[in-house]
C-alpha positions in Angstrom: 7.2 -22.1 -5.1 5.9 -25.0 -2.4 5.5 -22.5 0.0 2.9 -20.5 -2.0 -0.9 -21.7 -0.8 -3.7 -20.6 -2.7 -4.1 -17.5 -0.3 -1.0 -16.3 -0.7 -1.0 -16.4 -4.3 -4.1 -13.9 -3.4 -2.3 -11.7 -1.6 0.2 -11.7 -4.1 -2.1 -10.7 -7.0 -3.8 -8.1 -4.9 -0.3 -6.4 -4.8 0.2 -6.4 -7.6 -3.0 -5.3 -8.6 -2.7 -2.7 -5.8 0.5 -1.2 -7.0 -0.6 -1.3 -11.0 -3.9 0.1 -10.8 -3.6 3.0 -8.7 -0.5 4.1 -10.4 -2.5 4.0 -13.5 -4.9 6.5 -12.5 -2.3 8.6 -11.0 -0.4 8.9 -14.3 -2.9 9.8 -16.3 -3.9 12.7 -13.8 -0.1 13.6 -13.8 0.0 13.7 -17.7 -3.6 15.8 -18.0 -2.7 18.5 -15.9 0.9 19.3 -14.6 4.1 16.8 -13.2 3.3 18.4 -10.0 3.2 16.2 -6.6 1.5 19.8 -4.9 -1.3 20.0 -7.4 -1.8 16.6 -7.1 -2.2 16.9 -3.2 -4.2 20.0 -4.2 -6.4 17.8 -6.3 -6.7 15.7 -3.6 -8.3 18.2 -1.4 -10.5 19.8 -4.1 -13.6 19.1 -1.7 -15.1 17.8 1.7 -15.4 13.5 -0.2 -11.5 14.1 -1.6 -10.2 15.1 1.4 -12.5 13.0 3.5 -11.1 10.0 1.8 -7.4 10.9 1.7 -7.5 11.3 5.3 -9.1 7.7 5.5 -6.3 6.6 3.9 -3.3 8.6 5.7 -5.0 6.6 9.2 -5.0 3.3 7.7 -1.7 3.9 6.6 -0.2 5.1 9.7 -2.5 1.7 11.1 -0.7 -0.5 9.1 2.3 0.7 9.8 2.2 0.8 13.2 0.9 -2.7 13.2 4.0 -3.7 10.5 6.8 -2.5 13.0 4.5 -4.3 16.1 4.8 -7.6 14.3 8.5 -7.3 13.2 9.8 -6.2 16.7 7.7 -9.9 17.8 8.3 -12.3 14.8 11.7 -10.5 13.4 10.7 -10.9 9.5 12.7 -8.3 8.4 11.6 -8.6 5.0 7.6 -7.8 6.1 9.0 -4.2 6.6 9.1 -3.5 2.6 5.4 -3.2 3.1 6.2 0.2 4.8 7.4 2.2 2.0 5.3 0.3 -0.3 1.8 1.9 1.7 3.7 5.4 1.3 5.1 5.3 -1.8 2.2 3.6 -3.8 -0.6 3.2 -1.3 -2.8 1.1 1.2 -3.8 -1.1 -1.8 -0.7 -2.3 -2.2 1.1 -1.9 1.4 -1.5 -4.0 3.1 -1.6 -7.1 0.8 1.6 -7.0 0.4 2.4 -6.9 4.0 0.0 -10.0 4.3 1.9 -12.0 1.4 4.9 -11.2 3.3 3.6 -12.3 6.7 2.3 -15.5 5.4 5.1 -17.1 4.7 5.4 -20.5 6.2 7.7 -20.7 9.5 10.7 -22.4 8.9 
């Protein structure tokens, strides 16, 4: 726990935050309408904002993972890669802090 400064325990929380809060919203959708991942992406492209903003996303995804793998090929922490599936899995709100948190970690 020494190694945690006060900004990491921000990117930390921002996670967190960033997995819990978007999974909230996407569970309630999922238990309104249908368990469907294909109505959801249809949901997601219901008009010119939605779809607008999912493909905002999709870049900075692809963005951070780009820059993820850039990093780790340079400073071989291994461990900062679990911000990959964590950006496609859950999303950019909780890839990116995470990746941060990860990449913060003092030098040893």
């Amino acid at each position: 726990m020494k190694d945690m400064t006060p900004l990491r325990w921000v990117w930390a929380a921002l996670a967190v935050w960033g997995a819990i809060h978007p999974m909230w919203w996407f569970v309630a959708w999922f238990q309104e309408n249908t368990w469907s991942i294909m109505a959801m992406v249809d949901a997601w492209h219901a008009n010119a904002a939605t779809s607008g903003l999912v493909w905002d996303l999709t870049i900075a995804a692809v963005t951070l993972t780009v820059w993820v793998v850039a990093e780790v090929a340079v400073r071989r922490n291994w461990i900062a890669l679990l911000a990959i599936p964590a950006t496609f899995c859950i999303g950019v709100s909780c890839g990116l802090p995470l990746y941060l948190f990860l990449r913060s970690k003092p030098v040893r």
